[in-house]
C-alpha positions as CSV (number, residue, x, y, z in Angstrom):
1,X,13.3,9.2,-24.9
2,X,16.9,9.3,-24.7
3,X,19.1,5.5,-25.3
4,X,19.9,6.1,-22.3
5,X,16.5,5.4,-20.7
6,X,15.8,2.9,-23.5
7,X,18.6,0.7,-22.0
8,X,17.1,2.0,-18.6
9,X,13.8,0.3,-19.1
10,X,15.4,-3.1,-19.1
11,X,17.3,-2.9,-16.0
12,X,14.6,-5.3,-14.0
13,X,15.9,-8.2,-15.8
14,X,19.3,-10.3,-16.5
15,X,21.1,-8.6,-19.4
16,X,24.7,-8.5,-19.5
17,X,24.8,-4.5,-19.2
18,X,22.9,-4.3,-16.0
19,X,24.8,-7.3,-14.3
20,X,28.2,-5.6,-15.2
21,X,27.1,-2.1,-13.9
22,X,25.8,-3.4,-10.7
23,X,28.9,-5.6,-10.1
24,X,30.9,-2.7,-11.0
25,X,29.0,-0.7,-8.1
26,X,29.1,-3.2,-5.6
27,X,33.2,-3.6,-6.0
28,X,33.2,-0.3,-5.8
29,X,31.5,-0.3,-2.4
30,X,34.2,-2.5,-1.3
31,X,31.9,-5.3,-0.8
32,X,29.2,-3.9,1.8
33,X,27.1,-6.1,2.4
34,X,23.5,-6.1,1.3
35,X,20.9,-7.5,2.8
36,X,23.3,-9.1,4.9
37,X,25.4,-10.7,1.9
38,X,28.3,-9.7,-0.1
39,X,26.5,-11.5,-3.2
40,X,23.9,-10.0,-5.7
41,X,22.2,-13.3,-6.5
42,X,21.7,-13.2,-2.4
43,X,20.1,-9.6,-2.8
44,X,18.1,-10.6,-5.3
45,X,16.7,-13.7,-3.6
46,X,14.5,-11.4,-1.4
47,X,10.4,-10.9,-2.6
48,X,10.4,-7.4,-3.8
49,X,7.3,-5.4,-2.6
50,X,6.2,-4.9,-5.9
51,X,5.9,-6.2,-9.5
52,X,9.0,-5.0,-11.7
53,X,8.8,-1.6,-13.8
54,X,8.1,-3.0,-17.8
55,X,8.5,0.4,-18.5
56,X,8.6,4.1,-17.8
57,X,8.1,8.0,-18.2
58,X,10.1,11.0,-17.0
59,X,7.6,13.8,-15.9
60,X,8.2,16.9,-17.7
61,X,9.8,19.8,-16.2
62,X,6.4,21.6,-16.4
63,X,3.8,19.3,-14.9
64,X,6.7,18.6,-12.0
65,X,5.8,22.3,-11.2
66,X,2.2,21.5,-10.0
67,X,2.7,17.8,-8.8
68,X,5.5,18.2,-6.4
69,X,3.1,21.1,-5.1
70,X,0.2,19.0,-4.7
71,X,2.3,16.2,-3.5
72,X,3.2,18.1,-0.4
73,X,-0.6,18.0,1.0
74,X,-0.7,13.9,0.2
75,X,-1.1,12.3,3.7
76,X,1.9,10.3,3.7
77,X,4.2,13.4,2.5
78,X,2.9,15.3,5.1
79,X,3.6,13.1,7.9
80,X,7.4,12.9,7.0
81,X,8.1,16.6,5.4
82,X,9.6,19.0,7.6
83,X,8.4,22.8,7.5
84,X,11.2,24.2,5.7
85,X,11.0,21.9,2.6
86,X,7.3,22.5,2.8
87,X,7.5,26.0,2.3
88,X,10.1,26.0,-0.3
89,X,7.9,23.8,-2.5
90,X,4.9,25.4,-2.1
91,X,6.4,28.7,-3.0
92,X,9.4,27.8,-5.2
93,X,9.6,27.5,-8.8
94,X,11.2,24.4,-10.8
95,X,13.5,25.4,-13.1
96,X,14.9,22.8,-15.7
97,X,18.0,21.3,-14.3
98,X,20.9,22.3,-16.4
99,X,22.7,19.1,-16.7
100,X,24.8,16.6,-19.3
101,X,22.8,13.5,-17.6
102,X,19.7,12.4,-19.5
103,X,17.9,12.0,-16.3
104,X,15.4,14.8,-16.3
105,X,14.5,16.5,-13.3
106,X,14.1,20.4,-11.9
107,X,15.3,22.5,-9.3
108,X,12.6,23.7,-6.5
109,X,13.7,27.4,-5.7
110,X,12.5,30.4,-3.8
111,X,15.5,32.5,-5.5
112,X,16.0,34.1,-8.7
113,X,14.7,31.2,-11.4
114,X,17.3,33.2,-13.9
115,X,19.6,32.6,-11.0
116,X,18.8,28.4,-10.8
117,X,18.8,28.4,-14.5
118,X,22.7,30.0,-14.8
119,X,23.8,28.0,-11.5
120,X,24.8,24.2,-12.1
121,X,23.0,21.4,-9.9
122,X,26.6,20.8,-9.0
123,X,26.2,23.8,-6.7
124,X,22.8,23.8,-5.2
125,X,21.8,27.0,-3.3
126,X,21.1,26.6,0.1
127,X,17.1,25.2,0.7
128,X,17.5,24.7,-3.2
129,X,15.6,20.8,-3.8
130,X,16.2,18.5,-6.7
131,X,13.1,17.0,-7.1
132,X,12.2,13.8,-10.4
133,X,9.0,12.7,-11.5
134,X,9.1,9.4,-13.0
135,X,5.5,7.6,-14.2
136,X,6.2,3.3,-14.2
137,X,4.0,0.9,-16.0
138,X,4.7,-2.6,-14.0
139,X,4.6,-6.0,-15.4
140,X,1.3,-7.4,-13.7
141,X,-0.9,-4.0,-15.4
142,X,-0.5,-1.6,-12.3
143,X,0.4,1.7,-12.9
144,X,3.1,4.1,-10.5
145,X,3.9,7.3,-10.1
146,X,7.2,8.5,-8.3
147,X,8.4,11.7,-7.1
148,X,11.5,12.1,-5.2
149,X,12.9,15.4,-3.2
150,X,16.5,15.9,-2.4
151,X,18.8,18.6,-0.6
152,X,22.6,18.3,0.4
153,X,20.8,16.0,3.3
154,X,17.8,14.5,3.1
155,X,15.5,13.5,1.2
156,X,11.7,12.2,0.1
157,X,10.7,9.3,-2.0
158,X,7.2,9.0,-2.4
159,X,5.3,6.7,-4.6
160,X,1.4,6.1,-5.4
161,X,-0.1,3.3,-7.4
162,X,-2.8,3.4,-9.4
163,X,-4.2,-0.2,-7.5
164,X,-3.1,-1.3,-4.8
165,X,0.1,-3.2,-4.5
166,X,1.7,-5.4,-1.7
167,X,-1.2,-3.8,0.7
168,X,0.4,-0.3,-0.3
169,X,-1.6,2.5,-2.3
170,X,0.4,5.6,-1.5
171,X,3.9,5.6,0.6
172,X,6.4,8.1,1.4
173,X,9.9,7.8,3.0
174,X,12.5,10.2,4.2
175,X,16.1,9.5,4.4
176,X,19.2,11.2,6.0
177,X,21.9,11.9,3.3
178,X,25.1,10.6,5.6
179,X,28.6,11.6,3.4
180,X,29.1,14.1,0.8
181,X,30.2,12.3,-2.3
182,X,28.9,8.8,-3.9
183,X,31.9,7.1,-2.6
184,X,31.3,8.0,1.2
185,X,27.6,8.7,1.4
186,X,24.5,6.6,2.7
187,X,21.3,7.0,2.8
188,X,19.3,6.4,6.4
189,X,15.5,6.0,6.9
190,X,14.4,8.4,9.4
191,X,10.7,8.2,8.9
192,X,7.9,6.0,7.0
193,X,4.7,6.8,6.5
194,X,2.4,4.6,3.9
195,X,-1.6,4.2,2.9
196,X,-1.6,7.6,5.0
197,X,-0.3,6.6,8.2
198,X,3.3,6.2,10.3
199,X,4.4,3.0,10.2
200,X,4.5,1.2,13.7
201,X,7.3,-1.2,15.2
202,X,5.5,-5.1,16.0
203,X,6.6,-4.1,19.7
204,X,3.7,-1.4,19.8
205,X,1.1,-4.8,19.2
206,X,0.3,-6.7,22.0
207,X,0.2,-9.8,19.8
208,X,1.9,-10.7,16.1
209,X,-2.3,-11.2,15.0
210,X,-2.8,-7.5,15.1
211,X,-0.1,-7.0,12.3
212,X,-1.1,-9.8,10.3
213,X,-3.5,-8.8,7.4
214,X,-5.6,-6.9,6.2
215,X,-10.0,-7.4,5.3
216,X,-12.8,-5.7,3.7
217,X,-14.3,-5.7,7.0
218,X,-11.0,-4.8,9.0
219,X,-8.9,-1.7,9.6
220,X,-6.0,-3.0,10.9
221,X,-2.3,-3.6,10.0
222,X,-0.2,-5.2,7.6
223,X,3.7,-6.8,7.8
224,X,5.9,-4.7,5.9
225,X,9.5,-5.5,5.0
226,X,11.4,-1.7,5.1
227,X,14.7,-1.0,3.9
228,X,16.9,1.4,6.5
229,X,19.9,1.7,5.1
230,X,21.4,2.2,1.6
231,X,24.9,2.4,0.1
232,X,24.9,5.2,-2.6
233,X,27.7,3.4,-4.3
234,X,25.8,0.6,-5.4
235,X,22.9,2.9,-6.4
236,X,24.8,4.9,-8.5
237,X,24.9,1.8,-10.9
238,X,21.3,3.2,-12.5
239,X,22.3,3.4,-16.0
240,X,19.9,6.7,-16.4
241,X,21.7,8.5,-13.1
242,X,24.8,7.4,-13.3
243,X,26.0,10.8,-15.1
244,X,24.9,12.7,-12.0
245,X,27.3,11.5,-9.7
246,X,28.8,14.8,-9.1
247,X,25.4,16.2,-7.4
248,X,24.7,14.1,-4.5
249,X,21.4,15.3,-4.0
250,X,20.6,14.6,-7.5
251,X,21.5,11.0,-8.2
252,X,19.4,10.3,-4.8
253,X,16.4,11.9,-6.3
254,X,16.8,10.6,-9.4
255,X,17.5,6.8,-8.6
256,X,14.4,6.7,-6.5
257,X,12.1,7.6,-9.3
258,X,14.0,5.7,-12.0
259,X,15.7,2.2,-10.9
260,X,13.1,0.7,-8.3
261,X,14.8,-2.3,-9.1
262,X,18.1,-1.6,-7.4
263,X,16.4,-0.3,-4.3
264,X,16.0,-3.9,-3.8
265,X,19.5,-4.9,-4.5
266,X,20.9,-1.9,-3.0
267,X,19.6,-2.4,0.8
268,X,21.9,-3.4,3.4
269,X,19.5,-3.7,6.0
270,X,16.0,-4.3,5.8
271,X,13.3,-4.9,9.0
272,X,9.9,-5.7,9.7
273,X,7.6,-3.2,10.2
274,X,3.6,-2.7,10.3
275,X,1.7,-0.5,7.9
276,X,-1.9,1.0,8.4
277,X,-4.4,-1.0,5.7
278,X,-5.3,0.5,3.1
């Protein structure tokens, strides 16, 4: 594993590094707000939805191949992934990305692999994806994996625990890459799909008790928190993507694999929602 990871695997808690670089992010976003503050200690006030990441592994290049494949026909994935990105996974190849970051990851292509190979992620062919494996070992014992599709506008995180965690056992999201360079992009949630399921608004319940919890004898729906709205600015302050900054599509992929704890930080706008129970 690279240093750069090493000091990557730390970023959940209060060292000195991570608070510069995610200062340095936030200036640079010219103070957006997040969660509805200008101040990280605000941000960070908020429950996350899951225990922090104590550490992690990159997928390799090689077993990416099959998962992102298999990934495609998980229930959640295939609620929120349109046909076209569909197709090119299942009948692409991932190629190594040819990259200086130490952020592993692979292109998805239907071209020439020879072709991906010589081309730089810089430069992405069209229905080219980015796609990042990244396997987490949280703090409390439960295990994650996380896969992450990008193109030059949208893309799909999707995560699955080994135990259920925060009434989640699978959940996918797809975004809507707004901008075309860190400084001016954003990320915007177009879909959410978790434990198999869309997620509904509380206005489709006839009263808050039918969003309220989940039993062993129950199959109703749970009160979910959902971010809509990123800032790629202050995301770009993952120490293990930061050197990707130049492929758009790349550092979106790759931050939603590696730093799950910025996504908390990051938000500028999260809003209730109600998932299906597990």
């Amino acid at each position: 594993m690279s240093e750069e990871h090493r000091v990557d695997e730390n970023e959940e808690g209060t060292d000195s590094i991570n608070r510069r670089s995610f200062v340095r992010a936030l200036s640079g976003a010219g103070g957006v707000a997040i969660t509805g503050s200008v101040s990280p200690s605000t941000a960070q006030a908020a429950p996350p939805e899951q225990s922090p990441s104590k550490s992690r592994e990159a997928i390799p290049v090689d077993e990416l191949d099959q998962l992102a494949r298999k990934v495609t026909e998980q229930e959640d994935v295939a609620n929120i992934m349109d046909a076209t990105m569909r197709e090119t996974v299942q009948t692409g190849t991932v190629v190594e990305a040819s990259h200086s970051s130490s952020a592993s990851g692979g292109i998805i292509t239907r071209n020439s692999p020879q072709v991906a190979k010589e081309n730089s992620v810089d430069d992405l062919a069209k229905d080219d994806i980015f796609v990042s494996g990244v396997r987490h070992t949280l703090e409390n014992g439960n295990e994650m994996t996380a896969l992450a599709y990008a193109t030059d506008n949208e893309a799909i995180w999707w995560r699955e625990f080994s135990k259920v965690e925060g009434g989640i056992k699978t959940k996918a999201t797809r975004w809507k890459i707004k901008g075309e360079t860190v400084e001016d992009a954003r990320l915007e949630l177009s879909q959410l799909s978790a434990n198999g399921k869309l997620t509904k608004p509380q206005s489709d319940f006839t009263t808050m008790s039918h969003c309220s919890g989940c039993s062993a004898i129950s199959s109703g729906w749970l009160h979910h928190r959902k971010c809509t709205n990123y800032n790629v600015v202050c995301l770009s302050a993952c120490s293990a993507c930061g050197t990707v900054k130049s492929c758009l599509p790349c550092l979106i992929a790759c931050v939603g694999t590696w730093c799950v704890w910025l996504l908390e930080r990051c938000c500028r706008n999260f809003e209730r929602t109600c998932i299906a129970c597990q």
